[in-house]
C-alpha positions as CSV (number, residue, x, y, z in Angstrom):
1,X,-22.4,-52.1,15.5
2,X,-23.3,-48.7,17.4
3,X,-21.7,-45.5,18.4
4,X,-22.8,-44.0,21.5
5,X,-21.8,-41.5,24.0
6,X,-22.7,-39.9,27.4
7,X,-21.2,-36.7,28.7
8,X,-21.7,-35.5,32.4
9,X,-21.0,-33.0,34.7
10,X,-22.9,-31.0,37.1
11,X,-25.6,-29.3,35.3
12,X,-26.4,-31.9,32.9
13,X,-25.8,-35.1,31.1
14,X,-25.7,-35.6,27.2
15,X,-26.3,-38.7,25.4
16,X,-25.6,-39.3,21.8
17,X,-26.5,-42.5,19.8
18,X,-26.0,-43.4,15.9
19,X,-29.1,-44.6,13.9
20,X,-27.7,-47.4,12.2
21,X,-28.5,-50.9,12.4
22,X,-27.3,-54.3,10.7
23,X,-29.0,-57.4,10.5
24,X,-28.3,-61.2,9.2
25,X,-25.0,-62.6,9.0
26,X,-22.5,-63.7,6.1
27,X,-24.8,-63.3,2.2
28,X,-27.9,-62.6,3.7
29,X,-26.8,-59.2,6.0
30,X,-29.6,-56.2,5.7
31,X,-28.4,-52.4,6.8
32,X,-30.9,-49.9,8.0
33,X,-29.7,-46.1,8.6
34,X,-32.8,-44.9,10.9
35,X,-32.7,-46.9,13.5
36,X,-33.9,-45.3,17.1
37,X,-31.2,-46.2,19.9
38,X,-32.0,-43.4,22.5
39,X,-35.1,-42.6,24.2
40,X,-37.2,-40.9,26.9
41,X,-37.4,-43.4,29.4
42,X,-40.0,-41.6,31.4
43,X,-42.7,-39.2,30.8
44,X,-42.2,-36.8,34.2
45,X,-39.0,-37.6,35.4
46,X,-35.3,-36.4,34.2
47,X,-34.1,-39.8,32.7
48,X,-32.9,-41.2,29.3
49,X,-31.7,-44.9,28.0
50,X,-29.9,-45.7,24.8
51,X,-29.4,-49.7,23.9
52,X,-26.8,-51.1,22.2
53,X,-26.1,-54.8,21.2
54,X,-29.1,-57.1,20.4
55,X,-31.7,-55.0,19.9
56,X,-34.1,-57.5,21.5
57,X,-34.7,-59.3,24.4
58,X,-35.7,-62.7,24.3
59,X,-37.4,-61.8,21.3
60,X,-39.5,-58.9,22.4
61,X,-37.8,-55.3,20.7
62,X,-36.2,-53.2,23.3
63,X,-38.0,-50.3,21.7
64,X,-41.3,-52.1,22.8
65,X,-39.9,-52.6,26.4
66,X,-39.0,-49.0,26.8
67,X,-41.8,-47.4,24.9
68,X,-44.4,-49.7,27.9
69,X,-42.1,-49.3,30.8
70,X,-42.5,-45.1,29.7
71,X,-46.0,-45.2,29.5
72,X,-47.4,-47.6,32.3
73,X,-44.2,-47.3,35.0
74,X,-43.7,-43.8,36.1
75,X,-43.3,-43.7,39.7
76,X,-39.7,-42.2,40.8
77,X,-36.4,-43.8,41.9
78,X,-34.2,-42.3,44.4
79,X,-31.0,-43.2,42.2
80,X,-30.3,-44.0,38.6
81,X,-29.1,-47.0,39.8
82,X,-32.6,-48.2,41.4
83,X,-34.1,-46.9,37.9
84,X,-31.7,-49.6,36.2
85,X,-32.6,-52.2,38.3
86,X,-36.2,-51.6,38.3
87,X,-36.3,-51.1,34.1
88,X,-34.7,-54.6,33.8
89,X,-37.3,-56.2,36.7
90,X,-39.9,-54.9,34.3
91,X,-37.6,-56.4,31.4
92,X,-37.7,-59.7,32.8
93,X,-41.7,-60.2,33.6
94,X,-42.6,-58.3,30.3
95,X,-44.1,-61.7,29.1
96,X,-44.5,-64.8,30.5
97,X,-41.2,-66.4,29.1
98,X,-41.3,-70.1,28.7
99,X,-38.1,-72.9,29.2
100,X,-38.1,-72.5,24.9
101,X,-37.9,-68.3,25.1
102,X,-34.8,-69.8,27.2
103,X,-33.5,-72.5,24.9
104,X,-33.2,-69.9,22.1
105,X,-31.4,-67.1,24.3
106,X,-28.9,-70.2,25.0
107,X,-28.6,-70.8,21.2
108,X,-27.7,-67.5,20.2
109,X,-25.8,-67.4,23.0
110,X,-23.7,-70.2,22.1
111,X,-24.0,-70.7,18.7
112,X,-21.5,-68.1,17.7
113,X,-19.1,-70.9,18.9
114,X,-20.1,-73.7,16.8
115,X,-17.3,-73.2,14.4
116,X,-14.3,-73.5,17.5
117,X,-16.6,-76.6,18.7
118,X,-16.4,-78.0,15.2
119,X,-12.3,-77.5,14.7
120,X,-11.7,-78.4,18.9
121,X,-13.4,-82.1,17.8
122,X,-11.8,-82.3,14.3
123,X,-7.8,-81.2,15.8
124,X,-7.8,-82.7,19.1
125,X,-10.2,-85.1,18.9
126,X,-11.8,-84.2,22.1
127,X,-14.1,-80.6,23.4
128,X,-11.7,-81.0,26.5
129,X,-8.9,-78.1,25.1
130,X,-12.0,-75.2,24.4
131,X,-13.6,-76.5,27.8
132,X,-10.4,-75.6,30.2
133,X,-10.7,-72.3,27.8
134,X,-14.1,-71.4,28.7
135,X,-14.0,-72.5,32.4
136,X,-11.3,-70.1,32.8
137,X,-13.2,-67.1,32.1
138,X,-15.7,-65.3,34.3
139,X,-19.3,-66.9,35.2
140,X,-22.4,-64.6,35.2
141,X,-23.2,-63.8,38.3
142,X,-26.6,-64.4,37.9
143,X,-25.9,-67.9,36.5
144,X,-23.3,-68.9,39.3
145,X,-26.4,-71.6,41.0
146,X,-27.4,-72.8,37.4
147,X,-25.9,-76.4,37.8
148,X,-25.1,-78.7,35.1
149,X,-27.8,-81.4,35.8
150,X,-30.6,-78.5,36.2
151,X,-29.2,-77.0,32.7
152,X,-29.3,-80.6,31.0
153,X,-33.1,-81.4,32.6
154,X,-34.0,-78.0,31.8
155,X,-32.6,-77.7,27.8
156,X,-32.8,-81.6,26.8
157,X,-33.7,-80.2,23.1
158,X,-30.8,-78.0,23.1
159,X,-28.3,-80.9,23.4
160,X,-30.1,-82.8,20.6
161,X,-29.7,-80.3,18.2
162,X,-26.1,-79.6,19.0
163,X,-25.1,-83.0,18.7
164,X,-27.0,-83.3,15.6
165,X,-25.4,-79.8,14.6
166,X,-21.9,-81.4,15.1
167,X,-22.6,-84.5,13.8
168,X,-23.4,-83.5,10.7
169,X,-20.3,-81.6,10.2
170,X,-17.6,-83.9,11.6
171,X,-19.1,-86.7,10.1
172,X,-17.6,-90.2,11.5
173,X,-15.3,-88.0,14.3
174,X,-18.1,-87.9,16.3
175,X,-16.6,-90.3,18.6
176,X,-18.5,-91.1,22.4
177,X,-15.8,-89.0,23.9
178,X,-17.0,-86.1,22.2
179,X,-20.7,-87.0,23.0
180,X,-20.0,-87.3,26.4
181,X,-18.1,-84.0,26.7
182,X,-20.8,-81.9,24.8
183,X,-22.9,-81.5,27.6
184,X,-20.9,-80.2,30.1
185,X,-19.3,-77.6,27.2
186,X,-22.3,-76.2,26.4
187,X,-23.3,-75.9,30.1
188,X,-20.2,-74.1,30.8
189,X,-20.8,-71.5,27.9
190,X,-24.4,-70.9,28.7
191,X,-23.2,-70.0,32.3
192,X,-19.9,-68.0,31.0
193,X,-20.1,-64.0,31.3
194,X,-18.7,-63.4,27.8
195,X,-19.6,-60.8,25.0
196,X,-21.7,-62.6,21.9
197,X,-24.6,-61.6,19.7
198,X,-27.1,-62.5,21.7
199,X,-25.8,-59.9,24.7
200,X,-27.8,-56.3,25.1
201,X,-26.0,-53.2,26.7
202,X,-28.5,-50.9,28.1
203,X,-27.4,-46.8,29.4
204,X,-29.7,-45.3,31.9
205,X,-28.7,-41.9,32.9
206,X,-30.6,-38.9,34.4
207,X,-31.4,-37.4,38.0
208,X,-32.6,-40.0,40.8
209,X,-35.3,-38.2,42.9
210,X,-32.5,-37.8,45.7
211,X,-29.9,-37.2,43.2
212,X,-28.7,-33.1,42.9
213,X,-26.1,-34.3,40.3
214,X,-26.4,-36.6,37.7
215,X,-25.3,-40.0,37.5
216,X,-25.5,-43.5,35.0
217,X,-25.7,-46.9,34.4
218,X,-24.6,-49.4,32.0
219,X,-26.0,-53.0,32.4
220,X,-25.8,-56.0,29.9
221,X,-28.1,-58.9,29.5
222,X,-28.2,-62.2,28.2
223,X,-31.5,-62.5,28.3
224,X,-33.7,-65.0,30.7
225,X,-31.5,-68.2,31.0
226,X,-33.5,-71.0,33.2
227,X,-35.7,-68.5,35.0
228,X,-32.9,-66.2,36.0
229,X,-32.6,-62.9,34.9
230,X,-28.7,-63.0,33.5
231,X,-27.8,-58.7,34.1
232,X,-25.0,-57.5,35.4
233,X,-23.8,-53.7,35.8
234,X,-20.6,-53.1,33.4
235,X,-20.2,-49.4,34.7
236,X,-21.7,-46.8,36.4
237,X,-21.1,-42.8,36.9
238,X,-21.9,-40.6,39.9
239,X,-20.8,-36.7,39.3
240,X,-20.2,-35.0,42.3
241,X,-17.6,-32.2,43.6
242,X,-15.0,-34.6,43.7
243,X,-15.2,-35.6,40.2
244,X,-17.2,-32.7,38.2
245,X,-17.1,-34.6,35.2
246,X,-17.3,-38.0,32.9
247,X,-17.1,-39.3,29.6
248,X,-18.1,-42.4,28.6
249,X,-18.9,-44.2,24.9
250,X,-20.4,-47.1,24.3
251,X,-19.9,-50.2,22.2
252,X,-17.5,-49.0,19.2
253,X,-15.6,-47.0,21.9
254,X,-12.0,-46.9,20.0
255,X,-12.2,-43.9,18.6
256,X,-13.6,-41.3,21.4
257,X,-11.2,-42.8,23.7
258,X,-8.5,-42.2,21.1
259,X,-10.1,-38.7,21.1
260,X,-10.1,-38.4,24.5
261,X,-7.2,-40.0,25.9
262,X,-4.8,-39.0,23.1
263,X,-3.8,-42.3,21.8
264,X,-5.4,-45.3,20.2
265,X,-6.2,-47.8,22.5
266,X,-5.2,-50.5,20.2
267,X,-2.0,-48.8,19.5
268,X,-1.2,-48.8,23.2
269,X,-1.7,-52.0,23.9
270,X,0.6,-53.4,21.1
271,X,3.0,-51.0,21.5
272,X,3.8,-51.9,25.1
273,X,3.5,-55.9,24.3
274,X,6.3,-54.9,21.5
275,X,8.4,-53.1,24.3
276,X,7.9,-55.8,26.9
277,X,9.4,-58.4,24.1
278,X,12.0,-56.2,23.1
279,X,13.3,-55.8,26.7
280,X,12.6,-59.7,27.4
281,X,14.7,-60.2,24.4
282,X,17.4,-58.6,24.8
283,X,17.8,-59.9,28.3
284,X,17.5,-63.7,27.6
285,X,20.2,-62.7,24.8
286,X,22.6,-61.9,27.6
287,X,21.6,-64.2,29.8
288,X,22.0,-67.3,27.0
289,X,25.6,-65.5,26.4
290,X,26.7,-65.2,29.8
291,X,24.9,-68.0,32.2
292,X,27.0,-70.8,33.8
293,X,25.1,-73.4,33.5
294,X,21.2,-74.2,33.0
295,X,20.1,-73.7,36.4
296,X,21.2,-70.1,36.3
297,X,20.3,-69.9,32.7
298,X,16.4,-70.7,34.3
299,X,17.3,-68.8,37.2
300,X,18.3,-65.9,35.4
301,X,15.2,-66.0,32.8
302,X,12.9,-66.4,35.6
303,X,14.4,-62.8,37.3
304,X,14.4,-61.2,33.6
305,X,10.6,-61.9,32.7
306,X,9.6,-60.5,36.1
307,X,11.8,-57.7,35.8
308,X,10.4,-57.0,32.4
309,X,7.0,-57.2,33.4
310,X,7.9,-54.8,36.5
311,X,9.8,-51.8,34.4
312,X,6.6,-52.2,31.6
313,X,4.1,-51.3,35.1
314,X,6.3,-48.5,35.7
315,X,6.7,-47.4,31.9
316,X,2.6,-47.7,32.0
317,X,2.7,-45.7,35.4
318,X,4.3,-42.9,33.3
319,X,2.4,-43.0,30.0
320,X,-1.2,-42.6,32.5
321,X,0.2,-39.6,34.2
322,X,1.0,-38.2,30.8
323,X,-2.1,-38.8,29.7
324,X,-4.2,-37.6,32.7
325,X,-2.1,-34.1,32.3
326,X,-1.9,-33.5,28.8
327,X,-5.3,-35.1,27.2
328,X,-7.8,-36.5,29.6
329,X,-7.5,-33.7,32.5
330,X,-7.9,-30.9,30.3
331,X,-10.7,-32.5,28.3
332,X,-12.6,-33.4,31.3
333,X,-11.7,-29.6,32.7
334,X,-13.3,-28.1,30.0
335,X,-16.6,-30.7,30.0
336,X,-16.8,-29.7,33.5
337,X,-18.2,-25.8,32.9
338,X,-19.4,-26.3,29.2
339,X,-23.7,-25.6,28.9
340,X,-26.0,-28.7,28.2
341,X,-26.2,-27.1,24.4
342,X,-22.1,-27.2,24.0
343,X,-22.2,-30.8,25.6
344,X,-24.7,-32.0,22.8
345,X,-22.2,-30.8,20.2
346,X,-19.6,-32.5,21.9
347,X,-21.7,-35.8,21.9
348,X,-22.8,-35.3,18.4
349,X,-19.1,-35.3,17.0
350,X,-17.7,-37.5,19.0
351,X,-20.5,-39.9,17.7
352,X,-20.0,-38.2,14.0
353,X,-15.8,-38.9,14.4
354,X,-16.5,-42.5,15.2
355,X,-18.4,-42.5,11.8
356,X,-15.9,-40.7,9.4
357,X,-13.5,-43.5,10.9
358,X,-15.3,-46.8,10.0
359,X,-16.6,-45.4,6.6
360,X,-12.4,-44.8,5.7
361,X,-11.7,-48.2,7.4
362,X,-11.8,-51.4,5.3
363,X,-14.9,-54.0,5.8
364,X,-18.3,-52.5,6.7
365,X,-19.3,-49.4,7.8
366,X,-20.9,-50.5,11.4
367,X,-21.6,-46.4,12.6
368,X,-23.4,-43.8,10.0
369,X,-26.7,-42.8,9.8
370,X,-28.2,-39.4,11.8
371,X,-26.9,-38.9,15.2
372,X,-29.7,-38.4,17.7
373,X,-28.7,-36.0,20.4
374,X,-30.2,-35.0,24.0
375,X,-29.9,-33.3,26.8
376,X,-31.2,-34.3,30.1
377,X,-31.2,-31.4,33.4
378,X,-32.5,-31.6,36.7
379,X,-35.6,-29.3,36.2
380,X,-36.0,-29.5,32.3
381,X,-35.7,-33.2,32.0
382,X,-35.4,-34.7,29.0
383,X,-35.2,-32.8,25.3
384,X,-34.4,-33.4,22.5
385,X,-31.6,-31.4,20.6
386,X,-31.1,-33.2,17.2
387,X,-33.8,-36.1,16.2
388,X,-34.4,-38.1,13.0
389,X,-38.4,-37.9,12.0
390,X,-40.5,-39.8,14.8
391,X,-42.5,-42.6,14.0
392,X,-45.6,-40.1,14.5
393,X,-44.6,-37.9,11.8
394,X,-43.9,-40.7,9.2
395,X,-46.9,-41.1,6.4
396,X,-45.6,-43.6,4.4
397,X,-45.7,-43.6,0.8
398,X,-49.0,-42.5,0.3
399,X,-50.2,-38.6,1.4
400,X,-50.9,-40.2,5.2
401,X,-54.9,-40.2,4.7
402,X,-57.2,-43.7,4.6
403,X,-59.5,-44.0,2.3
């Protein structure tokens, strides 16, 4: 897991990133606490990037990416937004990525769902349940022309090892139903826009060429599925006079906005379920006490779920203004005239916050490690304001001289 932060306003944008890292899964899990999750992204111009997520792309570092894109791609975008695209057109022809670089992006992608593939064919005896479940949920725009016969022709291998995946947990189950279903399951979750392992979040922020305020952002990538370039933008940031000033975290985001916002998201969002069933409750109670008959009795439930849902909008209605007055507009008034130097602070402890929370939580400590801070300006570009060693000052064990 990360913790990572940008502040804006006018003058100046402030990025904040944690330095750990955790790798493997289940016995064999490895944690690293100097990580590097924010850089320079180029040499002459006032832009950053941090990455969170996979910390590779199709099996090529993002580190790499960055550190070549920096050194060989330098030429000026009008926008932060053209800067984003452009990084990830780079991204994409890095290498010459073959149909396998492709098959394993699928396979991370998907195999994070090999356990609800495995109970769907044990329980129901049939993928059809989980394949209603993942057709209802957004497709990747870049994947919306990827049809089911060019996926199949395209990943032939992929199927093989699935089925033999499944086969050898399900044993006898493994009826032609199922065989005939995993296809079209697989092709539906290689095309689905959903959050797994195998997704990368990148932040570009800075100053466009054109751009007098600062701006940012955030795309995610599943990598190079069948040729296409699967990126989308998740959110962006444009500071102006209208709206002086932004903050935005990234990937463990619960606490800042619980900082921010003054209340736990989490918290929010049962709380209101809680109040929603309460007041369904207590109307079907009546309802089951006074009705006529059953039509009314439906009738009458129909009316009292709506009604519930409407005076839990209104409720929310309230609970946002409260917040915008007494939390988020004050915090955002004060962002708005605080120096680059007090904005670092801010992004260092909102970062440092996030921290102290998962080390007091139960199950493993996902944030720690030094908190690399920077601040990037119009004319001063990038600098750093808190950095863990380079890789250039590092001598290893030895005194740093060859023999």
């Amino acid at each position: 897991m990360t913790a990572e932060v940008a502040l804006l306003n006018k003058q100046a944008v402030a990025l904040a990133a944690d330095s750990k890292a955790t790798f493997g899964s289940g016995m064999s899990i490895k944690t690293y606490d100097s990580v590097d999750k924010l850089f320079q992204l180029s040499n002459r111009h006032p832009v950053g990037v941090m990455i969170y997520g996979n910390a590779e792309f199709m099996r090529v570092p993002w580190e790499v990416i960055i550190k070549e894109y920096r050194e060989h791609h330098d030429t000026a975008h009008a926008s932060i937004e053209e800067w984003g695209h452009a990084f990830f057109e780079f991204a994409g022809k890095f290498q010459n990525f073959t149909l396998r670089d492709s098959e394993l992006a699928v396979f991370t992608k998907t195999a994070s769902f090999l356990r609800a593939i495995e109970a769907s064919a044990l329980v129901s005896r049939s993928l059809e349940p989980l394949i209603a479940d993942v057709e209802a949920r957004r497709v990747h725009p870049a994947l919306r022309d990827l049809s089911e016969n060019e996926f199949l022709k395209n990943f032939p291998e992929l199927l093989e090892r699935y089925a033999d995946l499944l086969q050898s947990r399900i044993g006898d189950r493994m009826n032609n139903d199922i065989r005939r279903q995993l296809p079209r399951l697989l092709h539906r979750l290689a095309i689905a826009d959903i959050e797994t392992v195998a997704r990368s979040g990148i932040v570009i922020a800075g100053f466009g060429a054109r751009e007098t305020f600062p701006s940012l952002i955030n795309l995610e990538s599943d990598g190079v599925i069948a040729g296409r370039l699967a990126v989308t933008t998740r959110s962006e940031s444009q500071i102006t006079v209208d709206h002086p000033a932004d903050v935005l975290p990234f990937a463990v985001r619960n606490v800042m906005i619980s900082m921010v916002h003054g209340v736990d998201p989490s918290f929010l969002d049962y709380s209101l379920t809680v109040f929603r069933d309460l007041i369904r409750a207590n109307g079907d109670r009546l309802i089951n006490q006074f009705a006529k008959n059953q039509q009314e009795k439906s009738r009458l439930s129909a009316e009292n779920a709506a009604m519930s849902d409407e005076f839990i909008g209104v409720f929310l209605d309230y609970l946002r203004d409260y917040i915008q007055d007494m939390h988020l507009g004050p915090f955002a008034s004060t962002l708005q005239g605080m120096p680059p130097d007090e904005m670092a602070w801010l992004a260092e402890s909102l970062v440092h916050l996030t921290s102290v929370k998962m080390r007091m939580s139960l199950g493993p400590e996902g944030v720690g490690g030094p908190v690399d801070t920077a601040v990037i300006t119009k004319r001063e570009g990038f600098k750093w304001v808190k950095r863990k060693a380079p890789i250039e000052a590092l001598t290893g064990p030895g005194d740093g001289q060859g023999e």
